[in-house]
C-alpha positions as CSV (number, residue, x, y, z in Angstrom):
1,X,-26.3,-3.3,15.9
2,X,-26.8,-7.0,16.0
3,X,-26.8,-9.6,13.0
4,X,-28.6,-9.8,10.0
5,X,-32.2,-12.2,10.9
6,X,-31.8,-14.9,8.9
7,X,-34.5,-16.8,9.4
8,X,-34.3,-19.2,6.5
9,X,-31.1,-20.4,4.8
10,X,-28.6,-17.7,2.4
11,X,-26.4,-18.8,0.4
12,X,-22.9,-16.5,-1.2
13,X,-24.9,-13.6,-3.6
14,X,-21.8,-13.9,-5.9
15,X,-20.7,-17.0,-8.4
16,X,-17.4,-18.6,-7.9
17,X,-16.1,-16.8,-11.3
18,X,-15.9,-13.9,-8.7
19,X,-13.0,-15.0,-7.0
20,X,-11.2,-17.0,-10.2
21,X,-11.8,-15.2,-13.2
22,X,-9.8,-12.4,-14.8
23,X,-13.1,-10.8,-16.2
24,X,-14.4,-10.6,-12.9
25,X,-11.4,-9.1,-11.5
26,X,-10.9,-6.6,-14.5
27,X,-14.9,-5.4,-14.1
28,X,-13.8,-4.8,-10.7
29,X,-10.7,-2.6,-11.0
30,X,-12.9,-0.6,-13.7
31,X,-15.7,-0.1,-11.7
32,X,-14.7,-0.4,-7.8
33,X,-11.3,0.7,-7.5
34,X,-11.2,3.2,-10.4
35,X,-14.2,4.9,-8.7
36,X,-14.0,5.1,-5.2
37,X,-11.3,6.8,-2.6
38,X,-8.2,5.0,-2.2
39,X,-5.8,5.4,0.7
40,X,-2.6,6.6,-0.2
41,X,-0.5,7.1,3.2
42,X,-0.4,8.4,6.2
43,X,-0.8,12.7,6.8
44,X,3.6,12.7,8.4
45,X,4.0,10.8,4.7
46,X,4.4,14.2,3.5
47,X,5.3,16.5,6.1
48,X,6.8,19.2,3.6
49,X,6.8,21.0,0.2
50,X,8.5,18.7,-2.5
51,X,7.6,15.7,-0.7
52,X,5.4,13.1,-2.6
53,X,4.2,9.6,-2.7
54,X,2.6,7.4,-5.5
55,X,-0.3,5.0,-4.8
56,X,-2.6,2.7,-7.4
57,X,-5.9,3.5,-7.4
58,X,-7.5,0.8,-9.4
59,X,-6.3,1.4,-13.5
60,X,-4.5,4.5,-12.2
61,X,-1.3,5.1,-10.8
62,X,-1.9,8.4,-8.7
63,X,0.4,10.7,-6.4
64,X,0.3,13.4,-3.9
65,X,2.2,15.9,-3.5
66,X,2.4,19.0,-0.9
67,X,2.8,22.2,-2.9
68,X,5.0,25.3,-1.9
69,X,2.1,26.8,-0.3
70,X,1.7,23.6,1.9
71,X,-1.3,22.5,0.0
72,X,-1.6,18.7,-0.7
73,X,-2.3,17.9,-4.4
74,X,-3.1,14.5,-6.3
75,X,-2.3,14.2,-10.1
76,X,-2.7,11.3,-12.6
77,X,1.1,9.8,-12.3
78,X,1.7,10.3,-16.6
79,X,3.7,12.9,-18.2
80,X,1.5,14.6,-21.1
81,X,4.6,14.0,-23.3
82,X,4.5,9.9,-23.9
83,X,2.5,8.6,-20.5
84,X,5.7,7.9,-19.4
85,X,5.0,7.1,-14.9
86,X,6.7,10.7,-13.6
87,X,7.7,9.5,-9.6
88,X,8.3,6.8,-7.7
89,X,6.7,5.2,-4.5
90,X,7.7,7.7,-2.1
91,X,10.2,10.3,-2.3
92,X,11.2,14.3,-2.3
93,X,11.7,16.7,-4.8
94,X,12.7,20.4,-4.3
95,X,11.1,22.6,-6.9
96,X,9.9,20.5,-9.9
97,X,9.0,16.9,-11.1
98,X,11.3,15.8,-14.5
99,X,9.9,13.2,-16.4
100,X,12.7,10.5,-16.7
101,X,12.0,9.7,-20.5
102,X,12.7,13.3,-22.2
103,X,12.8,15.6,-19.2
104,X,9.6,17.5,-19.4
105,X,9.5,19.4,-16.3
106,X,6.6,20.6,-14.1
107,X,5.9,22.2,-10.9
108,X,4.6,21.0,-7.4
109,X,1.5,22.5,-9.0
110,X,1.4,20.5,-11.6
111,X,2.3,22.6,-14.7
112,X,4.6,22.2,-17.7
113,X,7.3,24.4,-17.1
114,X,10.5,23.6,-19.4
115,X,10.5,21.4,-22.5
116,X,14.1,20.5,-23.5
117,X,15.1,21.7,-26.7
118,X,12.0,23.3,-27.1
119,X,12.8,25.6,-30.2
120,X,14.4,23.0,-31.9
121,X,12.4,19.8,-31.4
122,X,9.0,22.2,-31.6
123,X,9.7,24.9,-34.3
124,X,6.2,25.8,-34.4
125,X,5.8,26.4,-31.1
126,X,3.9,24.4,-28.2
127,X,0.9,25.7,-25.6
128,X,2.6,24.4,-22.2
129,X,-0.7,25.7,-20.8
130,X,-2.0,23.3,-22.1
131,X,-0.2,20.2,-21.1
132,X,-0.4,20.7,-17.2
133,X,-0.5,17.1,-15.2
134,X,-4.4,15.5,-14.7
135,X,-5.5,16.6,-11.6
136,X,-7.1,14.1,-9.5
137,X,-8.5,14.5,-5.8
138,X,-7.2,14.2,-2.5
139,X,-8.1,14.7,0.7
140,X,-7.2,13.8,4.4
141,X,-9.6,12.5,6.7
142,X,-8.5,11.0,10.2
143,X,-5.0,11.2,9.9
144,X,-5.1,9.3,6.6
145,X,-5.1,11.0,2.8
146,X,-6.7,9.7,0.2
147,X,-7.0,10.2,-3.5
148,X,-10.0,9.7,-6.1
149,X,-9.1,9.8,-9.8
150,X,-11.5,11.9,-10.2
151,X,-10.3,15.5,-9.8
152,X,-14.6,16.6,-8.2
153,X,-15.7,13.5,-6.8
154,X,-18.2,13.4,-4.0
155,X,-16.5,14.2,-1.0
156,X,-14.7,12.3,1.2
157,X,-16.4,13.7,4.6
158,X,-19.7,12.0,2.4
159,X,-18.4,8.7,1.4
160,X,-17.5,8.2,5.1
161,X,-19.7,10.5,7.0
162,X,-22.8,7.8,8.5
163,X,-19.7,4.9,9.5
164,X,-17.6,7.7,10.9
165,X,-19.4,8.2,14.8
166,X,-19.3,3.7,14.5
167,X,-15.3,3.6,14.4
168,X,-14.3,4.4,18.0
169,X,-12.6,7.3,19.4
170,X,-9.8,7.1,18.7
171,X,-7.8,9.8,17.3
172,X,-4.9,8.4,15.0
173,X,-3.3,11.7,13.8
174,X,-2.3,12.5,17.4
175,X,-1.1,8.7,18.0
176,X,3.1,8.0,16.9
177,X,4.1,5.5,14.5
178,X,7.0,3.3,14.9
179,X,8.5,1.7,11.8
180,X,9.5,-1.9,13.0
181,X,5.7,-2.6,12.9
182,X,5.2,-1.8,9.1
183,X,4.6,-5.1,7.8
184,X,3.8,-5.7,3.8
185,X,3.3,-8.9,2.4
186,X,1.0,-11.1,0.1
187,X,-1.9,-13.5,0.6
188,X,-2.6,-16.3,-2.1
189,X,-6.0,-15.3,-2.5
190,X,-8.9,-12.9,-4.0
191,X,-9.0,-9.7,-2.1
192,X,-13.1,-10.6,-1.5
193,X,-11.9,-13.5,0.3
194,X,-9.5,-11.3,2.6
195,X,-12.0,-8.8,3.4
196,X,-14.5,-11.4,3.7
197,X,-12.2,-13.1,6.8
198,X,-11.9,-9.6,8.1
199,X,-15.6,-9.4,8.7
200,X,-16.4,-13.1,9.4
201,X,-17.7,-12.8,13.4
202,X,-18.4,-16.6,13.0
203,X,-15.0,-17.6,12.8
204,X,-13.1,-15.8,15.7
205,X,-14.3,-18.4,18.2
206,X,-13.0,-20.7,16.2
207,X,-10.5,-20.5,14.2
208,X,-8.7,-18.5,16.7
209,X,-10.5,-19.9,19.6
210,X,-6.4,-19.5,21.3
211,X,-5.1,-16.3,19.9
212,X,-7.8,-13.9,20.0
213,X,-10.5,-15.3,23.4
214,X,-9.0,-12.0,25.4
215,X,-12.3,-11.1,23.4
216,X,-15.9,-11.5,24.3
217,X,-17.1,-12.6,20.8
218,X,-20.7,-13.2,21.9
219,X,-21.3,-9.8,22.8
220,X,-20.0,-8.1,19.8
221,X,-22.0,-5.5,17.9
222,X,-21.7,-4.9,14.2
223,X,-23.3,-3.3,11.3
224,X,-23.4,-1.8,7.9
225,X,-23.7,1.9,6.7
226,X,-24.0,2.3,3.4
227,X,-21.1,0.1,1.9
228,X,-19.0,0.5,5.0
229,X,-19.0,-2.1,8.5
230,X,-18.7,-0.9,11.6
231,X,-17.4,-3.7,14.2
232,X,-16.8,-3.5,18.1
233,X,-16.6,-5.9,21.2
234,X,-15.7,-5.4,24.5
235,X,-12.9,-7.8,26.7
236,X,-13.6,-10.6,28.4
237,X,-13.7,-10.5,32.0
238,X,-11.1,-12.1,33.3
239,X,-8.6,-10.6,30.3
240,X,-10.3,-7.0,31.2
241,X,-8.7,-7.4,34.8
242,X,-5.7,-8.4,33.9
243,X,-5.4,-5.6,31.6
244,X,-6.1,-3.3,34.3
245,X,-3.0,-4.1,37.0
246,X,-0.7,-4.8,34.0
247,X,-0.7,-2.0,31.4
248,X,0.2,0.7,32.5
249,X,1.1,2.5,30.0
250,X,-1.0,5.7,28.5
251,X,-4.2,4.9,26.5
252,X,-5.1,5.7,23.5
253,X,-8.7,5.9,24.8
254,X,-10.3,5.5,28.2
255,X,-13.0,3.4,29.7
256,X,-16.1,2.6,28.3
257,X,-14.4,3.1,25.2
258,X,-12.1,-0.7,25.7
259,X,-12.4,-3.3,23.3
260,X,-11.9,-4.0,19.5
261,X,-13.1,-1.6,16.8
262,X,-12.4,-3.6,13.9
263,X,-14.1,-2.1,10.9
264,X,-13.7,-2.5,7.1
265,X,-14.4,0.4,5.0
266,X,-15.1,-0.8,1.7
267,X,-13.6,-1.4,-1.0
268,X,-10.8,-2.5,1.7
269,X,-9.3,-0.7,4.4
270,X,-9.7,-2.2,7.5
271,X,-8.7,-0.3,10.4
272,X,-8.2,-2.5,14.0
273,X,-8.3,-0.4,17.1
274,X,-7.8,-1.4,21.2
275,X,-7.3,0.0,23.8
276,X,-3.9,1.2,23.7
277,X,-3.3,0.9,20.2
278,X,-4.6,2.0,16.0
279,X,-3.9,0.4,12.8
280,X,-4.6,0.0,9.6
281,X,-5.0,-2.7,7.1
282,X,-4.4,-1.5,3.5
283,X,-5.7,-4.5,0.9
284,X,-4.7,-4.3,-2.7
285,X,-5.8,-6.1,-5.5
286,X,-3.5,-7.6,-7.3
287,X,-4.7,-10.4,-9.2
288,X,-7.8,-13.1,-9.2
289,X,-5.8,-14.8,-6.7
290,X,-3.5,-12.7,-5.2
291,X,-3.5,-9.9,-2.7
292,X,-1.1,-7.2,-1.3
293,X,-1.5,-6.0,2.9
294,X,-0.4,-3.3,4.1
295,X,-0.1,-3.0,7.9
296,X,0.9,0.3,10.1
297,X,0.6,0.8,13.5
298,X,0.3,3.1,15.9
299,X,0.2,4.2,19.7
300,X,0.4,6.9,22.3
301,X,4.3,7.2,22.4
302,X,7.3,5.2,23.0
303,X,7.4,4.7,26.2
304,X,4.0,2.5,25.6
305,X,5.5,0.9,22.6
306,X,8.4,-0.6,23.9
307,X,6.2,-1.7,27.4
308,X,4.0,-3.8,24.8
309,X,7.0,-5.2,23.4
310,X,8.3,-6.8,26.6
311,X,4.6,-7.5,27.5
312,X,4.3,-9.9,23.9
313,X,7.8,-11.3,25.4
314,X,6.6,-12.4,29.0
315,X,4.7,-15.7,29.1
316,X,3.9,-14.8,32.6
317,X,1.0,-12.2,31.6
318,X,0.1,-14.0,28.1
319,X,-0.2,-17.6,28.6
320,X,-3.9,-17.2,29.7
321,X,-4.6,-15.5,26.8
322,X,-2.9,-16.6,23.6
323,X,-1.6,-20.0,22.3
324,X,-1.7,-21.6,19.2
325,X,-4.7,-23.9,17.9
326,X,-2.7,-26.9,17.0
327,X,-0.3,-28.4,19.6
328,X,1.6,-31.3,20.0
329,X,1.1,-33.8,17.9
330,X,-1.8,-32.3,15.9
331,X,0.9,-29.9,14.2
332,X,1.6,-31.0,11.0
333,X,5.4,-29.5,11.3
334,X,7.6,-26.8,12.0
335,X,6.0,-24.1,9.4
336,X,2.6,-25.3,10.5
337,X,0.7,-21.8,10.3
338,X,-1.5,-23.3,12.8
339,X,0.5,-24.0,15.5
340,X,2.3,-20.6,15.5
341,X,-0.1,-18.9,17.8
342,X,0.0,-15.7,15.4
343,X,-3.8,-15.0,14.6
344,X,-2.4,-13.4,11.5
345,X,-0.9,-16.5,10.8
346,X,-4.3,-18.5,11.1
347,X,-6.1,-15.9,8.7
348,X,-3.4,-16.2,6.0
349,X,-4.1,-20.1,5.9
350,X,-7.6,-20.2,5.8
351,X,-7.7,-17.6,3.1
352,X,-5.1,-19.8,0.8
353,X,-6.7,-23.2,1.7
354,X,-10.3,-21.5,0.6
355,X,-8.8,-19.7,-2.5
356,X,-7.1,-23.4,-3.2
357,X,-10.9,-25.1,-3.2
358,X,-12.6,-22.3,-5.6
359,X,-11.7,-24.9,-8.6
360,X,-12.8,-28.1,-7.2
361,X,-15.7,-29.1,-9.1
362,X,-17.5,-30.8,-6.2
363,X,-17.8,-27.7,-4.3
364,X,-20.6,-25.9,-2.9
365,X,-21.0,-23.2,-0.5
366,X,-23.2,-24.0,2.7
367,X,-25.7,-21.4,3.7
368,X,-24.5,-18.5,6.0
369,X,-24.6,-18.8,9.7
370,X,-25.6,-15.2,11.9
371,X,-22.0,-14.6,12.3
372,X,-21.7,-14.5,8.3
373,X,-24.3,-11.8,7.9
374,X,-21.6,-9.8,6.8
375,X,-20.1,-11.3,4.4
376,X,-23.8,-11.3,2.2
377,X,-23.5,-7.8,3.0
378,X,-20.5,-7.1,1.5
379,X,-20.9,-9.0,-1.6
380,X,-24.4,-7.2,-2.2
381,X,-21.9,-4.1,-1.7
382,X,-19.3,-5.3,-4.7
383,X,-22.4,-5.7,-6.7
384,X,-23.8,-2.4,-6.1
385,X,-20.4,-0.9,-6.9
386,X,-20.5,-2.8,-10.1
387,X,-23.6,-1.5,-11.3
388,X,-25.1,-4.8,-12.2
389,X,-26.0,-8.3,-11.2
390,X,-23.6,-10.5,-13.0
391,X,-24.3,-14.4,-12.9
């Protein structure tokens, strides 16, 4: 699919309060990330009964668990006692979960199975039936689980059934990953503004015109279905040869199939696929001006891990086709984001120095170029999530 026509000038569909104000951000936690499916982890998260792993989903702290029978389940993360948060992150339990507060017990199946004290602190009696965890939903698509907090949501084959055949083939629950390339860390900035770098074509010839040109930018496709964008571009040329007498290592997928599928599924995973390798890109609110990332990657085995190690390591194959923007004496200094040649780098500083500008009061946003399509796309999304247009 190719850009949006714009044949006269658009401007941002959403106010600058958007990405400043603590309303705005509250509306959207209420009625965006409490109400749609919310990755939680990976499906070898939880290879085995007991295991479990917590994840926020908007205003509610979820978890998953995998029950004795081997079924995952996903339950509101409050004990019916006093809402006291039952788990942890990530962890394993082996036949219950004890509230830590006044250890009410349940099962992996979520219901109340021992009340300390019972006869004496309830003399009356109490209905354990009736004070089983919240269920919520989960499910696993592509190697990934995800939760609702809604225990009969629409499905999650539905919500991403028409982007699904635009992602690429790749097959991440049969790819390994290896744990020195989990990366976590925070971004200065409103999580609209992340995902709104993510899917900015305009800017890969630019602002990493060094790091990322292995790519043929001109010829990328993209589109939209439903709330979801779909992104793919092949190599260029001369990097596509080089590729060829220098990798090799197994694929994840074969020729025609090479390039970048770099999609952002809303309300903000964004999943970045080549040739030989998967990942995902987990983007969590946190607050106005502040977001959490999550990265995980994945490949065909070791073998081709620790080949693309050495191959990052030798200048001999690279130094065609990386390099940072700023050199020599346009680098402002040793921390210079700019002049590290990390395009991940590049992306974290132009998503602070925007955030930085939101509260000048001389500024105005310039109309959208082709390449910026998207990003009118997905704010007409975050308003169709929120039910309303709010000025």
């Amino acid at each position: 699919m190719t850009p949006l026509d714009i044949k006269t000038p658009m401007y941002h569909l959403l106010p600058v309060d958007a990405y400043t104000a603590q309303d705005w951000f509250d509306h959207e936690q209420r009625q965006i990330f409490s109400r749609t499916w919310r990755y939680a982890g990976l499906v070898e998260d939880i290879p085995e009964p007991g295991h479990f792993l917590a994840v926020q989903a908007g205003l509610n702290n979820l978890f998953v668990v995998m029950g004795r029978d081997h079924r995952l389940r996903a339950f509101h993360n409050i004990c019916r006692h006093r809402g006291t948060q039952l788990i942890r992150a990530v962890g394993k339990t082996q036949k219950a979960l004890t509230c830590p507060y006044h250890d009410w017990t349940y099962d992996l199946e979520g219901n109340l199975i021992s009340v300390p004290d019972e006869a004496k602190e309830y003399p009356d009696g109490i209905d354990k039936s009736c004070l089983g965890l919240k269920p919520a939903a989960v499910d696993v698509w592509r190697g990934m689980i995800f939760v609702h907090p809604d225990p009969t949501p629409p499905s999650l084959a539905e919500w991403f059934g028409e982007v699904d055949p635009l992602l690429g083939p790749h097959q991440p629950q049969e790819l390994v990953e290896y744990p020195e390339a989990r990366r976590t860390y925070e971004i200065k900035a409103n999580w609209k503004i992340v995902v709104e770098n993510y899917i900015d074509v305009y800017h890969l010839s630019h602002l990493h015109s060094n790091t990322l040109h292995m790519y043929d930018h001109a010829r990328a496709e993209f589109g939209w279905k439903g709330p979801h964008y779909h992104f793919w571009e092949p190599p260029a040329a001369d990097y596509a040869k080089a590729l060829e007498s220098n990798l090799p290592t197994p694929r994840v997928i074969p020729e025609p199939h090479v390039g970048a599928w770099v999609p952002m599924l809303f309300p903000g995973i964004g999943l970045g696929a080549s040739e030989d390798s998967w990942s995902i890109f987990v983007i969590t609110p946190l607050a106005p001006d502040l977001t959490r990332i999550e990265n995980r990657t994945k490949l065909a085995n070791a073998s081709a891990w620790q080949f693309q190690k050495q191959l990052w390591k030798s200048s001999g194959f690279w130094k065609d086709f990386g390099g940072a923007k700023y050199q020599g004496d346009d680098v402002t200094g040793s921390e210079d984001p700019m002049a590290s040649g990390d395009f991940t780098a590049e992306d974290v500083y132009a998503c602070e120095q925007q955030q930085k500008s939101l509260t000048s009061p001389y500024l105005e946003i310039g109309p959208a170029s082709q390449g910026e399509s998207p990003i009118l796309r997905h704010q007409q999304a975050v308003l169709n999530a929120l039910g309303e247009t709010k000025q």
